[in-house]
C-alpha positions, -999 to +999 in steps of 0.1 A: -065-055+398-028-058+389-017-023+383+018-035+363+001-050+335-008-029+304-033-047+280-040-032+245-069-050+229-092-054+195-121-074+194-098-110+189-057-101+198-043-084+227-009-064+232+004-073+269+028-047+288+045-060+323+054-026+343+087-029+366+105-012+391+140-008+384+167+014+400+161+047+385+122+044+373+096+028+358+105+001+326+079-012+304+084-047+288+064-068+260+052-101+272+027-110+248+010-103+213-014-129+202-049-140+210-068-122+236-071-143+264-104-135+290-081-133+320-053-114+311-034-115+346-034-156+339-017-144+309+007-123+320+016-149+346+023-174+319+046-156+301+082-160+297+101-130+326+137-120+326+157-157+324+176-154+294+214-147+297+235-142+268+271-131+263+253-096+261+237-100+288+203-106+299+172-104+275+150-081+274+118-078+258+115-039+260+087-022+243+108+001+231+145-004+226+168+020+226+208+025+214+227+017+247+196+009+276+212-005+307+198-037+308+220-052+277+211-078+251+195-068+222+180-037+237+215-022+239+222-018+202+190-014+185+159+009+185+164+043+184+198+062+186+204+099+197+234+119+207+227+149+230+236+184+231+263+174+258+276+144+232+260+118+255+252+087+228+229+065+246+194+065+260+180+051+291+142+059+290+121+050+317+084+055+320+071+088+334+033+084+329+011+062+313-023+078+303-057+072+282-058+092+250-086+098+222-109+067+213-096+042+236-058+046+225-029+046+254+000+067+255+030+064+273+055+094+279+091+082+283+121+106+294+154+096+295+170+092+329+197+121+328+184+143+296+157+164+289+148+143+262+114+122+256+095+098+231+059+099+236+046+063+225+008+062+214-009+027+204-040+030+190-065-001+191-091-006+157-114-033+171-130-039+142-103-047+120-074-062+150-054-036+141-031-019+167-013+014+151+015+031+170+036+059+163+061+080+182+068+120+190+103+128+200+105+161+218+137+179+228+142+199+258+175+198+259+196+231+259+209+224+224+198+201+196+198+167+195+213+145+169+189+115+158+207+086+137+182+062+138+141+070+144+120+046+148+086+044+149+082+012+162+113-008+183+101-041+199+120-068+217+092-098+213+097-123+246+103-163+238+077-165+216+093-193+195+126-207+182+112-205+142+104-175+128+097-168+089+098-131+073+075-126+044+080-096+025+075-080-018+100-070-038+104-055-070+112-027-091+100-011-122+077-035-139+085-062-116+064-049-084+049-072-056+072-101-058+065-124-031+097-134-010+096-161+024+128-166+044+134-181+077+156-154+103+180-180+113+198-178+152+216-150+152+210-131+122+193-102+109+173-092+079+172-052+069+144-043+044+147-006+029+143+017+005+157+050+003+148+063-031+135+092-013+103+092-037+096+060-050+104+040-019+075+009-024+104+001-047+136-025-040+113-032-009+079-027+004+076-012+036+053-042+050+059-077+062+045-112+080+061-130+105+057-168+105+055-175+146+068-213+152+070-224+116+057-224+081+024-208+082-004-211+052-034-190+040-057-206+064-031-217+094-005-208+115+004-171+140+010-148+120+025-107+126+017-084+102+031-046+099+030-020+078+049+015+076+025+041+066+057+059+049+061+078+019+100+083+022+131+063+027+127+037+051+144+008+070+130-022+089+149-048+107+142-083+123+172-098+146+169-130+158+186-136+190+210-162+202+185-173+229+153-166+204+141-136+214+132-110+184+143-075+176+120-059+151+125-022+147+118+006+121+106+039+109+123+066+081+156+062+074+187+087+077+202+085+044+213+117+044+229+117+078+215+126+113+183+145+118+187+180+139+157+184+161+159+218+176+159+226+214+123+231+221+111+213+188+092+176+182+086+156+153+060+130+151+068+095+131+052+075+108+024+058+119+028+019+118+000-009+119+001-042+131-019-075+131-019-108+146-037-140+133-037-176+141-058-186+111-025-175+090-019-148+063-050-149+046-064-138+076-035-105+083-044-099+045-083-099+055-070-075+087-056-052+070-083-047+044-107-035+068-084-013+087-073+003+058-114+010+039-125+020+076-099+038+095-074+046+074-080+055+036-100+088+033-130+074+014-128+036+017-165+031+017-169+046-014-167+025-041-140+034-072-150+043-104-145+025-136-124+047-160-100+049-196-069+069-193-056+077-228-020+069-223-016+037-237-039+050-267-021+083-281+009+092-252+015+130-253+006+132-292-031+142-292-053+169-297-088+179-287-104+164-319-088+128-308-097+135-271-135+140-277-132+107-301-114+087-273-142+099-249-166+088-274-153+049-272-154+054-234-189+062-237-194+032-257-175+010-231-195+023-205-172+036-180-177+064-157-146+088-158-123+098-186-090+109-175-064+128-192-027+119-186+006+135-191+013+163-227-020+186-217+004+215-200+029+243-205+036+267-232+056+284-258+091+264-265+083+248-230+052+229-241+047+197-227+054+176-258+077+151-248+100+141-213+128+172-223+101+203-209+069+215-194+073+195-159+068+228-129+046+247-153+007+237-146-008+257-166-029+244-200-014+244-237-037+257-257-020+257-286-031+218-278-063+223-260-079+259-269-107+253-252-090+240-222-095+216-191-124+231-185-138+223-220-125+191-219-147+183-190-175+199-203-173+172-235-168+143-211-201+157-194-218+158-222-216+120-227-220+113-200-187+107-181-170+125-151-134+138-158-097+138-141-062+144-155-021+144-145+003+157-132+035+154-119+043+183-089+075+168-070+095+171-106+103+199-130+126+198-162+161+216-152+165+230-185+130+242-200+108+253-172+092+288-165+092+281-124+131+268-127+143+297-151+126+320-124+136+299-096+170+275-096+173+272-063+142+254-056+154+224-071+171+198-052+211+206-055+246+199-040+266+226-034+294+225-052+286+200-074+268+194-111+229+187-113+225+150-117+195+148-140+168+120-143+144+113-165+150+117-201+184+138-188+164+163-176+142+161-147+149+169-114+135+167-083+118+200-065+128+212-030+093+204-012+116+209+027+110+243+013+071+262+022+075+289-007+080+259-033+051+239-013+032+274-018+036+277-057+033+243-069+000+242-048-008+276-063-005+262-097-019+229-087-056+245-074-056+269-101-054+238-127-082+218-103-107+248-097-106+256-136-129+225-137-160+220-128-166+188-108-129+174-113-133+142-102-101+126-107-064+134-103-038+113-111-002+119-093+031+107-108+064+111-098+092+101-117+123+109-108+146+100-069+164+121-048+197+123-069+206+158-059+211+154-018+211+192-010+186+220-005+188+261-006+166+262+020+179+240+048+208+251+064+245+233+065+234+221+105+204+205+087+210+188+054+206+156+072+168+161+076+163+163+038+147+132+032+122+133+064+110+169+058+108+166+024+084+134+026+063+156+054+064+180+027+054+159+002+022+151+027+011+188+033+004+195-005-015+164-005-034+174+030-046+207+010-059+188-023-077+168+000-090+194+023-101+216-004-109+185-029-127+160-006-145+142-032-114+145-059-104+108-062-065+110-058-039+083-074-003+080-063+012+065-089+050+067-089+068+053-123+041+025-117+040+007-084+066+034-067+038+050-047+022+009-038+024+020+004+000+035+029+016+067+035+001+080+004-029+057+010-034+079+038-041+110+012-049+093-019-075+068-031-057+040-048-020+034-064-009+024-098+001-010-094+027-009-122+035+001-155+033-032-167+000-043-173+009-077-191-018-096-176+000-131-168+023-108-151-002-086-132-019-120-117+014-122-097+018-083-088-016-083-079-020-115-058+016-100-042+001-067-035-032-083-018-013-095+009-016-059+023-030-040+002-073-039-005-089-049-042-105-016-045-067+004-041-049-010-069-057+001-101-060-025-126-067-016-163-071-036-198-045-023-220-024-034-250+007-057-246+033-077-260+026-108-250-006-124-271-033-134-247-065-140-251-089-103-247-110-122-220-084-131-200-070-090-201-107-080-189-108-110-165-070-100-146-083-062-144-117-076-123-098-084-093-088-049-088-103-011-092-113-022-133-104+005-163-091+010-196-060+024-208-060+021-247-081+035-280-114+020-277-110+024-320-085+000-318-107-027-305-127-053-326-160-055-328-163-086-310-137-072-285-158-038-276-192-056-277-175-082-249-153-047-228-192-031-230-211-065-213-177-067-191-184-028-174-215-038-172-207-067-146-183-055-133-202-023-118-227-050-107-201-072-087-177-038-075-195-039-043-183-073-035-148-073-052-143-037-036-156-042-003-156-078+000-133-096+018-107-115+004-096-154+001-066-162-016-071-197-027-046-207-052-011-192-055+006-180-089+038-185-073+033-224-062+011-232-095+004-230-129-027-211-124-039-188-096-077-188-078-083-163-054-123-148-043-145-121-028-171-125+000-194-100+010-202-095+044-236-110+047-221-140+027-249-135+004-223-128-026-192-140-042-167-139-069-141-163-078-119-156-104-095-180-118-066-171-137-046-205-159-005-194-163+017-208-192+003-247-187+016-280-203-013-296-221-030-327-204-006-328-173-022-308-148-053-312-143-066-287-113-083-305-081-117-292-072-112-256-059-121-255-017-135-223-019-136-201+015-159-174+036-189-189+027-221-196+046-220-235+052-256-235+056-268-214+025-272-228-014-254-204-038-267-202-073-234-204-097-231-184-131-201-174-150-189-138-164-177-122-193-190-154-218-189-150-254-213-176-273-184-188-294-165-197-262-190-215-242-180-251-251-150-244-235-157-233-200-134-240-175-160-252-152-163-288-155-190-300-178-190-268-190-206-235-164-237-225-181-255-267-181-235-270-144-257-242-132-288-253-152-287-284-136-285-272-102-312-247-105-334-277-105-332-282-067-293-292-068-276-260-058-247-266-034-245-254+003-214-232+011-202-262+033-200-287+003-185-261-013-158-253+010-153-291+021-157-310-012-149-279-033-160-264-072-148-289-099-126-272-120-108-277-159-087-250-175-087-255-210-052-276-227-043-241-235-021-212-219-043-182-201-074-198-198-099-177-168-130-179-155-150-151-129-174-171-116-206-155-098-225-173-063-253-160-051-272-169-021-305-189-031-326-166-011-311-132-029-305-144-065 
């Protein structure tokens, strides 16, 4: 057996590691991440070794790079960066032991050649899902502390593995979340993604990304990297191409604030990252991820997520219990599951929670608003029949009308010296969560608020405000640098006691929309608010955006009221392809409008199991077309969904091609029936020759196999009119 190679493997990709002697210890170096080859010492032979000069020197693909390692080239500039307690500024690590950890993971403990100083590098295979995740401890046994200026979870040199690679990542802001963005990393350039909001940091950029290996990749073709940053906080990633091809890709929380302080005899653990490989291209990372993230990494990503109507959209903070209990009363109607309460319900006195100005840091119920409180608020959502959850907002107070901040001014975020830079409304601020006795009270408040009910079900987390004030009480003048990284870890500890307390509590991170849109959170909550704007031409792109990493069944997708006029189907038919709700006053709705919402919850709790836990085929994309197609297989390819969503069109010039649908059995007939129909709409189908005589007329014997299908594809006509949609069932012959 070859004891210098180091293979990390899932069920379909493989990780390769070449160990070398060099003149002071051990180096490790990445020769290859692709598909798993049955002999991997023929693979390692085949790989490209140490032949690349450069004015820098010579190339080397290091699994982890580090500021100023001996061996030049990219590995001398990127990566991680320390200075030591002596003011040393480089690092030369060198492998001290490689060893087996829990559930087939590998560590490997690294110490720098002349410090006290050492990164301990665990990947951690997912089989099932050819997912690798890797994250890294830096401990510090140096004398004094050590100065980090960059940290970084993951720091890869990739060998030769091509001279064209393509960087796909989102984009976006508030209202504009999940923008899709491709760009090649020419020769000798480098692309930075970040964020350093401090809270909302899914924002500007998304801490996620593909890389095109060798060329343009598609859906269904092409090697493709995925990664993902399971960070809350501010972030950077990077992606330098080299002069002689090689690839620097390195990243992990950012140092906004300045260098992080890590103690003599103190670690920290970074963020976890995950990555991917396909060569069936991104549809196939999407599909990756999916799994990894219902089995291994979302707390509950088997369960399946409830259908709901959050009253925002329907009364804002003005409401009382009276209008509550006749809200609930049209979600009964509908026929969803939960009810939950949003922001107005909390605070008292001349601090009540009435509008943006107050309340925020006091959890505790109005009930000048709600005399009979959360508790009786669930009780009436019981009684018809409907489980219960409400807001709140815990990383923000208001500076000026706040019982905790009138008690407690320093545990807001503040610069010493300087005036409080307010948010929101010009008041909110954000709290000082690198603080424990903050952490304590807000969590004290927080599980007073949750235990007052009996079987909460849901809790809905906003945050609202970024890190404008960049100072803290509690952290020392050595350590004001480590603002942003403790207070994310903060951030993380109150949700690790809802959820340890809570276990069945669903938990949303929404964050002014899309802010929260990452899977640091994912890794506490249930599911993110995809954004605030819930225009449904608009949400087709967010949402086909957000499914390149993110599942169906985490992004919240509700029917709400907008400005642009679209047809009621087609709100009801965006919000399918994602966890389905409500955010608006079922009163409000016409009767022909609730009677087609009531059959559409119906459905939709039929086909959740599919769209939820299904996996996902993006077929037609928003940003190439006039129209978007995407679908959901279940795993025994029994069941499926398409859904098909028509843009702004031109009438009569673009007529659709037959849709080559994907994941099917070839050799299994699928019966074909279409959704959320209204009799007066029939006629004008967008299934050609209208759906409901196309199915009639192949439930006589002529119902298609999954390879026609696939090869030959579903005729298709959207209607000479903008926002025309279709969700179209197929069901197995044998389990219709």
């Amino acid at each position: 057996m070859n004891t210098s190679l180091l293979s990390i493997e899932t069920a379909n990709t493989a990780l390769l590691f070449e160990r070398k002697a060099s003149g002071v210890g051990e180096r490790l170096y990445l020769r290859h991440y692709g598909v798993k080859v049955a002999d991997a010492e023929c693979a390692l032979a085949l790989t490209v070794h140490d032949r690349l000069p450069s004015s820098l020197g010579v190339e080397r693909p290091l699994a982890y790079s580090v500021f100023g390692e001996s061996g030049g080239g990219l590995n001398r500039f990127g990566g991680l960066k320390v200075t030591h307690d002596d003011g040393t500024v480089t690092l030369d690590l060198i492998v001290e032991k490689i060893e087996n950890g829990d559930e087939g993971a590998v560590v490997i403990r690294w110490r720098d050649a002349a410090h006290d100083f050492r990164v301990i590098q665990t990947f951690s295979p997912r089989p099932d899902a050819d997912v690798i995740e890797t994250w890294v401890e830096l401990a510090n046994g140096e004398a004094g502390a050590v100065r980090i200026s960059r940290m970084s979870s993951f720091s890869f040199v990739f060998p030769l593995m091509a001279d064209d690679w393509r960087l796909l990542s989102l984009t976006g802001e508030w209202c504009s979340e999940g923008e899709v963005v491709e760009t090649p990393i020419e020769r000798g350039r480098r692309i930075i993604l970040d964020s350093r909001s401090g809270v909302r940091d899914a924002w500007l950029d998304n801490p996620t990304f593909m890389l095109s290996v060798g060329g343009p990749s598609s859906e269904t073709e092409g090697r493709v990297i995925g990664g993902a940053l399971c960070w809350t906080g501010a972030w950077e990633m990077s992606f330098r191409r080299s002069e002689v091809d090689l690839l620097e890709l390195t990243g992990g929380p950012a140092n906004v604030a300045g260098d992080y302080v890590l103690d003599p005899g103190k670690s920290i653990i970074l963020p976890v990252a995950a990555l991917t490989f396909s060569d069936k291209g991104k549809g196939q990372v999407s599909r990756n991820f999916h799994r990894w993230a219902r089995r291994h990494w979302m707390p509950a990503g088997a369960k399946e997520r409830p259908t709901l109507l959050n009253n925002w959209e329907g009364t804002g903070m003005s409401f009382d219990e009276p209008l509550l209990h006749e809200i609930m009363d049209g979600a009964k109607e509908l026929g969803v599951e939960m009810f939950v309460l949003d922001d107005g319900w909390f605070a008292r006195g001349a601090n009540a929670r009435d509008d943006d100005l107050r309340g925020l840091g006091d959890w505790c119920v109005n009930e000048a608003k709600l005399p009979h409180g959360l508790a009786g608020l669930a009780e009436e959502a019981k009684r018809r029949g409907l489980k219960f959850g409400f807001w709140v907002e815990p990383e923000m107070a208001n500076w000026k009308a706040c019982d905790l901040l009138a008690a407690h001014p320093e545990w807001a975020l503040q610069e010493n010296g300087r005036p409080m830079r307010l948010g929101r409304g010009g008041s909110q601020v954000v709290l000082d969560f690198t603080n424990p006795a903050v952490r304590d009270e807000i969590w004290r408040q927080l599980d007073a608020a949750y235990g007052s009910v009996k079987d909460l079900a849901y809790v809905k987390w906003d945050a609202n405000a970024n890190i404008d004030n960049v100072g803290s009480t509690y952290l020392d003048a050595a350590h004001q640098g480590n603002l942003y990284f403790d207070y994310a870890m903060g951030y993380y500890e109150v949700l690790a006691k809802q959820r340890a307390k809570y276990p069945g509590v669903d938990i949303q991170a929404c964050s002014s929309g899309g802010g929260h849109m990452e899977y640091g959170s994912l890794r506490y909550c249930d599911e993110f608010w995809t954004s605030d704007n819930t225009d449904p031409r608009d949400r087709v792109k967010m949402q086909w955006g957000a499914s390149m990493f993110y599942p169906a069944q985490a992004m919240a997708s509700h029917v709400t009221v907008t400005g642009r006029v679209v047809p009621f189907k087609y709100r009801v038919d965006v919000a399918f392809s994602g966890r389905f709700g409500f955010e608006m006053q079922p009163k409000h709705m016409t009767p022909r409008e609730l009677e087609f919402a009531k059959n559409a919850v119906k459905e939709y709790h039929r086909i959740r199991p599919v769209v939820q836990q299904g996996d996902l085929f993006r077929l037609v994309s928003p940003f190439e077309r006039d129209y978007a197609a995407l679908m959901f297989v279940d795993e025994s390819k029994d069941r499926a969904i398409v859904c098909i969503y028509g843009l702004s069109r031109d009438a009569r010039k673009n007529y659709p091609p037959a849709l080559m649908l994907q994941g099917l059995d070839p050799a299994k007939r699928y019966r074909i029936r279409e959704l959320n129909t209204e009799s007066w709409r029939r006629a004008h189908s967008p299934l050609l020759g209208k759906c409901t005589d196309f199915t009639a007329e192949m439930a006589d014997g002529l119902l298609p196999t999954g390879e026609a299908l696939m090869k030959v594809g579903l005729p298709i006509l959207l209607g000479d009119r903008d926002y025309d949609s279709a969700i179209l069932e197929l069901v197995a012959a044998n389990e219709a």
